[in-house]
Steps between C-alpha positions, in 0.01 A plus 500: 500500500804749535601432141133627442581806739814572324356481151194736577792756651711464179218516264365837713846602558597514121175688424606758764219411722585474919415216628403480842434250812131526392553396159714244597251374772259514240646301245619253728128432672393442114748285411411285820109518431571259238112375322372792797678774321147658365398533932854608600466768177097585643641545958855672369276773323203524800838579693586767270228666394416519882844645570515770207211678680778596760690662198832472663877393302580163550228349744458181361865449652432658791193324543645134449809575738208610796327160397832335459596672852153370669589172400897445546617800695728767390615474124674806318314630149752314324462181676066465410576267182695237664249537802217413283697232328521281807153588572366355214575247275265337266112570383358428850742733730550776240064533493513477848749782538323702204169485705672605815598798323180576354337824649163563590357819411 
């Protein structure tokens, strides 16, 4: 799943594109969705769209290192991807985590 990581970064990267933890976090929950993808696509955007209302840079990372944080403990910004890769692994965890992150208006 790294290799998937790294290519999203390179593909971004060379496009001139930043990639960041959420993107990463993103991509990686997807890829782990595997036949679930269309649900994982369907709770990461609830998240979102519920989170754009707050119209502030960059809270989708700050809001999955405070859910990251509630879960684990302390974890720097840069530190949320790996996090959420030993949180979940494979369709059934990565839903799980995806619903725990979903937002209720």
């Amino acid at each position: 799943m790294a290799a998937n990581a790294y290519k999203m970064f390179e593909t971004l990267n060379d496009r001139g594109l930043k990639t960041s933890q959420a993107d990463l976090v993103k991509n990686y929950l997807f890829g782990q969705s595997g036949k679930r993808m269309p649900e994982a696509q369907q709770r990461w955007a609830r998240m979102r769209s519920v989170l754009e209302t707050l119209e502030e840079d960059d809270i989708t990372v700050t809001y999955l290192r405070q859910s990251m944080i509630a879960i684990r403990g302390h974890l720097r910004e840069d530190q949320v991807f790996e996090a959420v890769q030993e949180r979940a692994k494979g369709p059934q965890t990565s839903i799980q985590f995806l619903t725990s992150l979903e937002l209720k208006h």
